[in-house]
C-alpha positions as CSV (number, residue, x, y, z in Angstrom):
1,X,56.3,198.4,117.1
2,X,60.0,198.0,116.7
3,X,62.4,196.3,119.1
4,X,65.8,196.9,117.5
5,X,68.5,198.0,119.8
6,X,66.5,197.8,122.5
7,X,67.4,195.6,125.8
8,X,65.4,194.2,128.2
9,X,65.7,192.5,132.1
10,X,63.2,190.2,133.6
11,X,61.0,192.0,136.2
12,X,59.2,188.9,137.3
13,X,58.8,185.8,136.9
14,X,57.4,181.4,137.7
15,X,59.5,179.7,139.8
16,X,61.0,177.2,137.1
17,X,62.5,179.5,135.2
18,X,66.7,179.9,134.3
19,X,66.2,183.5,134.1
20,X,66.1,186.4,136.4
21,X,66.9,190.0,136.9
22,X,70.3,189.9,136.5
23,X,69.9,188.4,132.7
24,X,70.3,190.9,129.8
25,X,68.2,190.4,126.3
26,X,69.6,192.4,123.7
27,X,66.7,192.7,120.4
28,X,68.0,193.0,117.2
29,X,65.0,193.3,114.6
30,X,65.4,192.9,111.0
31,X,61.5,193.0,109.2
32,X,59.6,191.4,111.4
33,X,62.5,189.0,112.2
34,X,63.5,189.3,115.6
35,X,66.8,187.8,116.8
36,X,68.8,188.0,120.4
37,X,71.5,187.4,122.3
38,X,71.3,187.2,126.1
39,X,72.9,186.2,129.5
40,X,73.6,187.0,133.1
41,X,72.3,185.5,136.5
42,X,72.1,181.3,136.0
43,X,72.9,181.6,131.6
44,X,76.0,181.9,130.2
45,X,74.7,182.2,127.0
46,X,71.1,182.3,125.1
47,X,69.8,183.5,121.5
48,X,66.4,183.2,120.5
49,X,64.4,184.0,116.8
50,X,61.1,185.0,116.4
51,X,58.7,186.4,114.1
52,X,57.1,189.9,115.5
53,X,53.2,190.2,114.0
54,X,51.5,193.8,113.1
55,X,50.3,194.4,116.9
56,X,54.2,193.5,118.4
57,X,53.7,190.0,119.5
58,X,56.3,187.6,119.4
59,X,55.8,184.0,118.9
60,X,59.7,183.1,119.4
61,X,62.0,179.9,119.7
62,X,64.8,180.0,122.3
63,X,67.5,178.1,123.2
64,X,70.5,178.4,125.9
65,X,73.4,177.1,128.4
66,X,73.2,177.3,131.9
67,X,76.1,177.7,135.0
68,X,75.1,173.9,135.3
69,X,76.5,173.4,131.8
70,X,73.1,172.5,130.0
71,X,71.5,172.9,127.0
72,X,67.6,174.3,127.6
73,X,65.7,174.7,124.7
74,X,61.9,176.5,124.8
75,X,59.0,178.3,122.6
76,X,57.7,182.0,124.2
77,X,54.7,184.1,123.1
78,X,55.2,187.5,124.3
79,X,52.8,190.4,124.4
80,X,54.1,193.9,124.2
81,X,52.7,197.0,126.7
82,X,53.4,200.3,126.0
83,X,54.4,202.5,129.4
84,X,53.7,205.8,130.2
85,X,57.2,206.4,130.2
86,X,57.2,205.5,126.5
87,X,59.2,202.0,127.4
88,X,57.8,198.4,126.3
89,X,57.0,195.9,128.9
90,X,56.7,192.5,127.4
91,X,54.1,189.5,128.8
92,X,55.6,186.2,128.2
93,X,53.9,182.6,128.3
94,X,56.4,180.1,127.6
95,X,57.5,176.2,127.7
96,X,60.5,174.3,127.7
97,X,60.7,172.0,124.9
98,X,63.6,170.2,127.1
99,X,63.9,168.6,130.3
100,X,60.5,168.8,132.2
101,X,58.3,170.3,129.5
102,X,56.9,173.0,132.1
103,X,55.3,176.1,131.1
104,X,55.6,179.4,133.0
105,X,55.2,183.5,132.9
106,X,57.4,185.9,132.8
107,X,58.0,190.0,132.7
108,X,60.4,191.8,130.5
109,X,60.5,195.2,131.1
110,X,62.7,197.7,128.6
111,X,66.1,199.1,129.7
């Protein structure tokens, strides 16, 4: 499974996170080195890195700034589906490895 060029929006997800529907992730994959940029909604800016494994998996860093002006840094695993329509839907469990240390869920779907 390959994710270059392709962009993804949040769908749902836990209350704590910065994202939301209105935040853009644009993959760029390189290998099975996966790197994006991404904003909208409550980030002016985010990238993250991650390594993509045989199945599609991600196990990714991430870090960003929000409207508020801070730095959020986090880890994500994220879990690829394939649709009937052909598009990826991605299941992410992720922490923030700043501020509160929470964890929470969230779902990409592909553009």
């Amino acid at each position: 499974m390959t994710y270059h060029n392709k962009k993804f929006r949040p769908i749902q997800n836990s209350s704590n996170v910065e994202i939301s529907e209105e935040t853009i992730f644009e993959y760029q994959q390189n290998g099975n080195i996966l790197t994006s940029e991404y904003q909208g909604g409550h980030i002016v800016k985010g990238h993250l890195i991650g390594i993509v494994d045989k199945e599609g998996t991600i196990e990714m860093r991430y870090h960003q700034v929000n409207t508020k002006g801070e730095l959020r840094t986090g880890i994500c695993t994220s879990k690829p589906e394939r649709l009937e329509n052909g598009k990826i839907r991605l299941y992410e469990t992720w922490k923030w490895t700043s501020g509160d240390q929470s964890t929470g869920t969230s779902v990409l779907e592909e553009l």
